[in-house]
LUMDOGU-189194 format. One record per residue (C-alpha): x, y, z; residue number from 1; residue in one letter. Coordinates in nm, 3 decimals. Layout:
N
c1, c2, c3, n, res
X, Y, Z, NUM, a;
...
***
This chain:
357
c1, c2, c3, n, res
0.000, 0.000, 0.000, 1, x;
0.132, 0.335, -0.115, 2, x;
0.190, 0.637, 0.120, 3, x;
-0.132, 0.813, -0.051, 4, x;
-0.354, 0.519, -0.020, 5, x;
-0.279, 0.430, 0.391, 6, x;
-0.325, 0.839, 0.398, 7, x;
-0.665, 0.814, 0.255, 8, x;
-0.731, 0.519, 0.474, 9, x;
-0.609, 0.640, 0.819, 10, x;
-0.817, 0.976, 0.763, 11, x;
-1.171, 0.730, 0.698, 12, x;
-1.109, 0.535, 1.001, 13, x;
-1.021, 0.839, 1.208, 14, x;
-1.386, 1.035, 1.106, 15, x;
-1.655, 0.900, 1.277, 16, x;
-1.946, 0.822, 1.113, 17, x;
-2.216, 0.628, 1.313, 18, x;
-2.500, 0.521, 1.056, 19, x;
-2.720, 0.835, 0.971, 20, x;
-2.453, 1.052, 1.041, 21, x;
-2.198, 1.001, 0.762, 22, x;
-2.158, 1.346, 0.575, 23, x;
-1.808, 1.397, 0.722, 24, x;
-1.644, 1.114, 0.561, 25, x;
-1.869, 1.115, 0.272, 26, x;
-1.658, 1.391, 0.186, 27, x;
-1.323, 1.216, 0.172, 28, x;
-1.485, 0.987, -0.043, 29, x;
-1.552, 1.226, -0.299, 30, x;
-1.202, 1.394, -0.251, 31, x;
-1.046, 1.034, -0.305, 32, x;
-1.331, 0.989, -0.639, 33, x;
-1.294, 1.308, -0.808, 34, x;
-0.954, 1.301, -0.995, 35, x;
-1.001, 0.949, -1.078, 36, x;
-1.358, 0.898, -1.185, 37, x;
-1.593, 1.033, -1.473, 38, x;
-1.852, 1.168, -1.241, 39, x;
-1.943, 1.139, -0.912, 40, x;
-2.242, 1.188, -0.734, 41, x;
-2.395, 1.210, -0.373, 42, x;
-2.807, 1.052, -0.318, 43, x;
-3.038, 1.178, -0.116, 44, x;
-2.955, 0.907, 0.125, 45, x;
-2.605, 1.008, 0.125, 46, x;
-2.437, 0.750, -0.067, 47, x;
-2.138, 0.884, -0.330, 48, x;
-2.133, 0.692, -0.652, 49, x;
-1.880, 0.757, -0.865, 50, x;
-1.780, 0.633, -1.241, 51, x;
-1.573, 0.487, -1.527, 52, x;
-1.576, 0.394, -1.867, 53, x;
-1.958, 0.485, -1.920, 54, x;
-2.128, 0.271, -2.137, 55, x;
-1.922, -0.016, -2.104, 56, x;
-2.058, -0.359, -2.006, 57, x;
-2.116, -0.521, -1.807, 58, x;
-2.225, -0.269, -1.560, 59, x;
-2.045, -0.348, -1.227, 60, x;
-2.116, -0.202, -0.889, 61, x;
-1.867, -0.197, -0.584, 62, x;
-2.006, -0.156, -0.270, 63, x;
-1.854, -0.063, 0.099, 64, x;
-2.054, 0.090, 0.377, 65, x;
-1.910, 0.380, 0.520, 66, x;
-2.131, 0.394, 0.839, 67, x;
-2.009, 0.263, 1.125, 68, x;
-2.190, 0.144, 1.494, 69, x;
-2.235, 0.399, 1.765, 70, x;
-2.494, 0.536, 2.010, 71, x;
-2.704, 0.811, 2.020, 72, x;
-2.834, 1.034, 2.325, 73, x;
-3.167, 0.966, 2.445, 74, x;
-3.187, 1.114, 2.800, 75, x;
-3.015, 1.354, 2.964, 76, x;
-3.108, 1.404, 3.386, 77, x;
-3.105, 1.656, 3.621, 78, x;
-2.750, 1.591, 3.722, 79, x;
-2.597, 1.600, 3.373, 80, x;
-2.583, 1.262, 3.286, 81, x;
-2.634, 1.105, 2.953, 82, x;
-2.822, 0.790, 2.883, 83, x;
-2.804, 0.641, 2.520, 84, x;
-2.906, 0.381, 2.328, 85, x;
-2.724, 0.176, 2.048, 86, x;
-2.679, 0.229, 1.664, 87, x;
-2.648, -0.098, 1.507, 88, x;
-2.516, -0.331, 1.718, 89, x;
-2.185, -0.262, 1.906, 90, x;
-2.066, -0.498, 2.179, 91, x;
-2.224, -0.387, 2.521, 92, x;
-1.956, -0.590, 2.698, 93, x;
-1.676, -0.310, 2.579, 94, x;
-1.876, -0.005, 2.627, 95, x;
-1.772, 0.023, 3.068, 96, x;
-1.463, 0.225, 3.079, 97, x;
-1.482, 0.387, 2.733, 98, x;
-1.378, 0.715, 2.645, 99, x;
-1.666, 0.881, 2.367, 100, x;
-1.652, 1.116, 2.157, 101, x;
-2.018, 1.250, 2.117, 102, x;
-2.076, 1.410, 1.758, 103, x;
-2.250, 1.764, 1.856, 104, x;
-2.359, 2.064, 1.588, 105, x;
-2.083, 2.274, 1.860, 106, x;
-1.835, 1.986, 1.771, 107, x;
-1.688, 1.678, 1.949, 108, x;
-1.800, 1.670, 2.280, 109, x;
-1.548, 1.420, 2.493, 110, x;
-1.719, 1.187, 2.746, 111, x;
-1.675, 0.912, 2.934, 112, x;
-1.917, 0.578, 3.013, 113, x;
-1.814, 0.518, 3.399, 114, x;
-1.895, 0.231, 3.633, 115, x;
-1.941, 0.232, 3.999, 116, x;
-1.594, 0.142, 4.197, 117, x;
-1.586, -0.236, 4.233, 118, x;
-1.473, -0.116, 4.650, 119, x;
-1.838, -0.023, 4.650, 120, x;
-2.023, -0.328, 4.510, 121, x;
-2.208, -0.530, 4.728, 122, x;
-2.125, -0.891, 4.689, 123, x;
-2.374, -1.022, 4.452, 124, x;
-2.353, -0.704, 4.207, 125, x;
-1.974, -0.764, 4.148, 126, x;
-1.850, -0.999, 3.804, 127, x;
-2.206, -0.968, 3.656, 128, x;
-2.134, -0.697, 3.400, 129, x;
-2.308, -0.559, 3.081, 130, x;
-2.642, -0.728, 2.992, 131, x;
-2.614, -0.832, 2.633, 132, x;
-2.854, -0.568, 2.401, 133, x;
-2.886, -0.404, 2.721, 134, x;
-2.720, -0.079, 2.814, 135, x;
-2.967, 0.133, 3.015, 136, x;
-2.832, 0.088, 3.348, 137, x;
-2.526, 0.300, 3.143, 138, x;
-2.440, 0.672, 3.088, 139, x;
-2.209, 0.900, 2.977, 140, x;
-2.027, 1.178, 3.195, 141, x;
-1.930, 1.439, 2.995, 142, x;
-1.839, 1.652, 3.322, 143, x;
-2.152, 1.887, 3.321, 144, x;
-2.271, 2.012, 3.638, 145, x;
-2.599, 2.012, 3.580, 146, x;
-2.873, 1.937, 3.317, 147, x;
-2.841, 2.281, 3.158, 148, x;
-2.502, 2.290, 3.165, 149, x;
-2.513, 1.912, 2.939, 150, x;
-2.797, 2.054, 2.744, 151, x;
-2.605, 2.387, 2.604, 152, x;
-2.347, 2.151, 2.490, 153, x;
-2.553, 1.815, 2.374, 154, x;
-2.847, 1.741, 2.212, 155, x;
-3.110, 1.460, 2.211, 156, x;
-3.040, 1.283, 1.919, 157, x;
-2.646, 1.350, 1.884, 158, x;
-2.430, 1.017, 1.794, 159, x;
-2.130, 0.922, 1.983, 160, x;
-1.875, 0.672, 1.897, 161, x;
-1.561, 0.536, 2.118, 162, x;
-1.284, 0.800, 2.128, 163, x;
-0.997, 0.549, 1.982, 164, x;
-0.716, 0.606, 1.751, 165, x;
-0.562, 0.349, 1.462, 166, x;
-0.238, 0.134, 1.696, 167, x;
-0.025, 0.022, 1.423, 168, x;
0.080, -0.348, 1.511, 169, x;
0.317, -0.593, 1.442, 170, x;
0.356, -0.815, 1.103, 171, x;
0.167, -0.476, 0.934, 172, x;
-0.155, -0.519, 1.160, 173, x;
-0.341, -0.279, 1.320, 174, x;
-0.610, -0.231, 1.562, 175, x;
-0.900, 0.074, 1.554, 176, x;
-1.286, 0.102, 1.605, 177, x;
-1.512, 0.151, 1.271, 178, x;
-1.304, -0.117, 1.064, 179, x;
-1.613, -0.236, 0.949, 180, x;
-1.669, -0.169, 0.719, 181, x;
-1.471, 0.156, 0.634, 182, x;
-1.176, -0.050, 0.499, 183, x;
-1.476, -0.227, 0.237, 184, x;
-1.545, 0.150, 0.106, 185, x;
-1.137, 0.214, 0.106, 186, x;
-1.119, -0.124, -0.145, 187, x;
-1.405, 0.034, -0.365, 188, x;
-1.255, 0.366, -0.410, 189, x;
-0.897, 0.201, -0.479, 190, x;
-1.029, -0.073, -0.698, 191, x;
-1.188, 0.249, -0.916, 192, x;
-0.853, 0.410, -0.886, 193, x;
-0.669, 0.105, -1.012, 194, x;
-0.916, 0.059, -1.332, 195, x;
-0.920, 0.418, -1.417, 196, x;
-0.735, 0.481, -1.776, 197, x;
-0.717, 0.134, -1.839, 198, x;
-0.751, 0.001, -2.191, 199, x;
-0.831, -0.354, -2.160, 200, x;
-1.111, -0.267, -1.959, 201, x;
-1.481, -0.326, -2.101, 202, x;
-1.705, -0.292, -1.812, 203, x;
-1.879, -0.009, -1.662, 204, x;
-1.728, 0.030, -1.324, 205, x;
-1.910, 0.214, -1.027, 206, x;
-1.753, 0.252, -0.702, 207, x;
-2.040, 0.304, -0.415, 208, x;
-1.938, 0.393, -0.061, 209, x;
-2.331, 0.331, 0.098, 210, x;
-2.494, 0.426, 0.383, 211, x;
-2.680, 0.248, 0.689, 212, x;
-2.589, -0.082, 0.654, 213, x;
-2.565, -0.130, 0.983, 214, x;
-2.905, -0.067, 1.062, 215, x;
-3.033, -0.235, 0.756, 216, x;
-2.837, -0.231, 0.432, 217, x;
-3.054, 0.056, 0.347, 218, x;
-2.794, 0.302, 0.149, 219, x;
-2.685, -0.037, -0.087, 220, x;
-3.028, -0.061, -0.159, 221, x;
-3.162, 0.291, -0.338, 222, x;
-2.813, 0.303, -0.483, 223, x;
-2.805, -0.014, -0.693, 224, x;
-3.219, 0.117, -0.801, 225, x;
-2.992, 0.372, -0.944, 226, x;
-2.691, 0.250, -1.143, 227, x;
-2.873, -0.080, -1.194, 228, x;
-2.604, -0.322, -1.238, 229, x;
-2.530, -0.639, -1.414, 230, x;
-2.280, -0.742, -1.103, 231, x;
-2.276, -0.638, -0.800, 232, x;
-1.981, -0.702, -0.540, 233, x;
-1.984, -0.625, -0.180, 234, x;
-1.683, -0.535, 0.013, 235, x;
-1.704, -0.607, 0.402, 236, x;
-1.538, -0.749, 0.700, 237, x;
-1.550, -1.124, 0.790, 238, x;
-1.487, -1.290, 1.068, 239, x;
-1.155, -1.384, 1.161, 240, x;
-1.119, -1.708, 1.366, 241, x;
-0.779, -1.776, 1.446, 242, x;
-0.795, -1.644, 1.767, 243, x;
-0.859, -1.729, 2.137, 244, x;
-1.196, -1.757, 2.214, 245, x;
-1.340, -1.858, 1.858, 246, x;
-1.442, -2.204, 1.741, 247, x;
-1.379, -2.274, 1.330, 248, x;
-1.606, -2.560, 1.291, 249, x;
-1.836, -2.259, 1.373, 250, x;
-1.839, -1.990, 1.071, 251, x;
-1.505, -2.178, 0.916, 252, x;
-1.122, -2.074, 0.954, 253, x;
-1.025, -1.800, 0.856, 254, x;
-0.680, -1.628, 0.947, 255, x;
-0.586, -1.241, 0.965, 256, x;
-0.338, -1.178, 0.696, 257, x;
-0.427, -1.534, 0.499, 258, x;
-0.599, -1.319, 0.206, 259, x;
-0.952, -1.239, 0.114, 260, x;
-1.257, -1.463, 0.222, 261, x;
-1.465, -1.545, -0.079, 262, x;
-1.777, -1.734, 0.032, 263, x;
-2.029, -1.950, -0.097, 264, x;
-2.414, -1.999, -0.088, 265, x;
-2.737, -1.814, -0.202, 266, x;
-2.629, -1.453, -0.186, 267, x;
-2.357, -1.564, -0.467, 268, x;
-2.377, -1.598, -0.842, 269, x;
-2.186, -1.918, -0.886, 270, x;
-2.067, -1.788, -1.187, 271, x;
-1.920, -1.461, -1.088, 272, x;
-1.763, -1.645, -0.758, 273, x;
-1.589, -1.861, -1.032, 274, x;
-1.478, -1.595, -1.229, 275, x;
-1.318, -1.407, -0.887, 276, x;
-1.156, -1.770, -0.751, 277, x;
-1.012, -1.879, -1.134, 278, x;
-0.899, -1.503, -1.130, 279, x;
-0.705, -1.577, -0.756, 280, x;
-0.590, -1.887, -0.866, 281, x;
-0.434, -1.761, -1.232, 282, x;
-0.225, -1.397, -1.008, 283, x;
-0.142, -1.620, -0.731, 284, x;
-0.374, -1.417, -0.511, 285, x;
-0.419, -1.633, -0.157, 286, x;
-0.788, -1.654, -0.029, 287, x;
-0.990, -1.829, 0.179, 288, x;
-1.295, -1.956, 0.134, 289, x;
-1.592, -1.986, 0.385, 290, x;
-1.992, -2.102, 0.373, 291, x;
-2.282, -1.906, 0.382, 292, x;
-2.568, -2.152, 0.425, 293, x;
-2.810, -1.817, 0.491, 294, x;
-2.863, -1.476, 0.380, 295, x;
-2.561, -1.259, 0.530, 296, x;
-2.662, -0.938, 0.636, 297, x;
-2.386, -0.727, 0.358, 298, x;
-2.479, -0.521, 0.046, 299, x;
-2.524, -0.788, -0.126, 300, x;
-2.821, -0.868, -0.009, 301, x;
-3.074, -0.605, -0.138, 302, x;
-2.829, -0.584, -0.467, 303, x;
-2.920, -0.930, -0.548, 304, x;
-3.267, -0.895, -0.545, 305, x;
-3.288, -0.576, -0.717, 306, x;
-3.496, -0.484, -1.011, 307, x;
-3.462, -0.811, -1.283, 308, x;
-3.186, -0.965, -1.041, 309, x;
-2.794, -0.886, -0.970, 310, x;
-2.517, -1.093, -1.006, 311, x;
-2.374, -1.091, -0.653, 312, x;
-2.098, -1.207, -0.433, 313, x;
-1.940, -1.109, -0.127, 314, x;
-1.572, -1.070, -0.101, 315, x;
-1.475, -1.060, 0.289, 316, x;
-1.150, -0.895, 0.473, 317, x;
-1.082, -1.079, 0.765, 318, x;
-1.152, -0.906, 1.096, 319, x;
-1.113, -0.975, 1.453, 320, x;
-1.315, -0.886, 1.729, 321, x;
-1.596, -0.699, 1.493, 322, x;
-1.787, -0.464, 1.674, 323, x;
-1.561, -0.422, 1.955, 324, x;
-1.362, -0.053, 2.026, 325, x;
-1.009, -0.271, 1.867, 326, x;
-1.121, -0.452, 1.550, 327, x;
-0.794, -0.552, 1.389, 328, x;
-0.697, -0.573, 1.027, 329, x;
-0.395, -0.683, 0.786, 330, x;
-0.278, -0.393, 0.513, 331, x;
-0.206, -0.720, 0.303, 332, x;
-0.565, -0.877, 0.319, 333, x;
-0.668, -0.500, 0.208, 334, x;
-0.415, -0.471, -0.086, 335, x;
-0.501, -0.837, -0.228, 336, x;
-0.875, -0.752, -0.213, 337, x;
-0.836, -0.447, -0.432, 338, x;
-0.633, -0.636, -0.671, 339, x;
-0.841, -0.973, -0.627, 340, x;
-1.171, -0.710, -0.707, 341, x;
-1.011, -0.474, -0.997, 342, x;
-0.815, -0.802, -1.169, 343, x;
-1.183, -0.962, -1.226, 344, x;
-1.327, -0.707, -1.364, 345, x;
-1.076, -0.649, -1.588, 346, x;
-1.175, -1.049, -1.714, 347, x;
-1.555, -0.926, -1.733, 348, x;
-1.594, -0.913, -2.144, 349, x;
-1.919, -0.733, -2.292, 350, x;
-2.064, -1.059, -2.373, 351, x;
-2.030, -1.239, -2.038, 352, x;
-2.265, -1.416, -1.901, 353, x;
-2.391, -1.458, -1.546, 354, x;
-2.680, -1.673, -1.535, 355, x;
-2.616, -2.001, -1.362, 356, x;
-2.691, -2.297, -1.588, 357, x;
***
């Protein structure tokens, strides 16, 4: 990965953008798009589509979301306290002891979700924790003295996400909240930047960096009603499982830095996950493969079933701990997705066809 390109990456995963509230880094996006692609253009949704080599074909759509999980202020009391609920679905068993960062119109406001002192627990209260999909007996102390005092700097509705930077790790690893699926909108833009100017390439190529997936693959969905595409490839985390704690034989094993995760079921044209393994296979492009017995809840999933039908697939980067403040990532597993992703399309030929027979 270039100097540019981890640039452009570190400055995504450093923006917060809790789903619903993704303007800011909807305009790196575009800044990224702009000298590379024929047009680009921002939904009323938000989503920012962007362009190449109009009226080719096939007509290919890359997708990443750009939104991220986060909460959002639904209470504030008489002391100055803020109570919250979640967006999406981040781990309640990470949130005690958090710094926030709490998205306000006055800008960042920096909080803190505190816990009582474990010297003052009574016996039975102490090891129980965070109910799972339950964080109301939470809040966050921004310092405020008093409800006005919170209220002239906070608002009902603002987001919040976990105040955490990118750690760079060993073996070119590194750790940072919002990984998914900011990294899958990085690949997009890059795999547009790597087809741009090319001559061998016949298909129409849009780059998509959506909105709300995480609370419903909702931006994927009015943005493929618009391009309407032939093929449609999502770009999002998977889950890593070579860790402590995680059992294979239960999604499949799939190791950090072993490549991207290309999986198989009903959300995938069998044709088009050919096409990307025999493309793998032929550049020597390591990847791992996993099964997807049900519908997984990516992109791809209202892109498949949009309009006539879409061509679909999934092509994973593997993640561990998704969801959590320290999601952790390999710059290799990015770099071979973007060339696993712009390689097939270059294969794509006008006449190619995607219906499974």
């Amino acid at each position: 990965m270039d100097k540019k390109a981890r640039q452009f990456l570190h400055s995504l995963l450093n923006t917060p953008s809790p789903s619903g509230f993704e303007v800011k880094v909807q305009s790196l996006v575009r800044e990224r798009l702009e000298p590379v692609a024929e047009t680009v253009n921002t939904d009323v949704h938000g989503n920012v589509m962007a362009v190449i080599n109009r009226g080719g074909s096939p007509r290919v759509m890359v997708v990443g979301h750009c939104d991220e999980v986060g909460l959002m202020i639904t209470h504030i009391d008489d002391k100055g306290f803020l109570y919250f609920d979640r967006i999406g679905a981040p781990d309640t068993a990470c949130m005690v002891g958090q710094r926030v960062k709490i998205i306000a119109n006055g800008g960042d406001v920096p909080g803190v979700i505190g816990k009582k002192p474990i010297h003052l627990e009574k016996p039975d209260e102490r090891g129980k924790g965070v109910k799972p999909d339950d964080v109301s007996g939470l809040c966050i102390d921004i310092g405020a003295t008093d409800d006005k005092d919170a209220k002239r700097r906070v608002r009902i509705g603002d987001p919040a996400v976990y105040d955490l930077g990118i750690v760079e790790l060993a073996n070119g690893r590194f750790a940072c909240r919002a990984a998914d699926d900011r990294v899958g909108a990085f690949v997009a833009c890059e795999v547009l930047a790597a087809l741009a100017g090319r001559t061998d390439l016949e298909a129409e190529v849009w780059a998509v960096s959506s909105v709300q997936e995480e609370v419903g693959t909702r931006g994927a969905q009015t943005a493929c009603f618009t391009i309407d595409p032939a093929v449609g490839i999502a770009v999002d985390v998977g889950f890593a499982t070579d860790h402590p704690g995680v059992d294979p034989k239960q999604v499949g094993l799939v190791k950090l830095g072993g490549g991207p995760i290309l999986g198989r079921g009903c959300n995938f044209n069998p044709v088009l996950e050919k096409l990307l393994a025999k493309t793998a296979d032929k550049h020597k492009i390591k990847t791992q493969t996993v099964a997807e017995p049900r519908i997984p809840g990516t992109d791809a999933r209202p892109m498949q079933v949009n309009a006539r039908g879409v061509a679909t697939a999934v092509v994973g980067i593997p993640n561990r701990y998704m969801h959590t403040p320290v999601e952790m990532i390999a710059y290799d597993d990015l770099d071979a997705t973007v060339d696993l992703i712009a390689r097939t399309i270059r294969a794509m030929k006008k006449d190619h066809d995607f219906t499974p027979r």
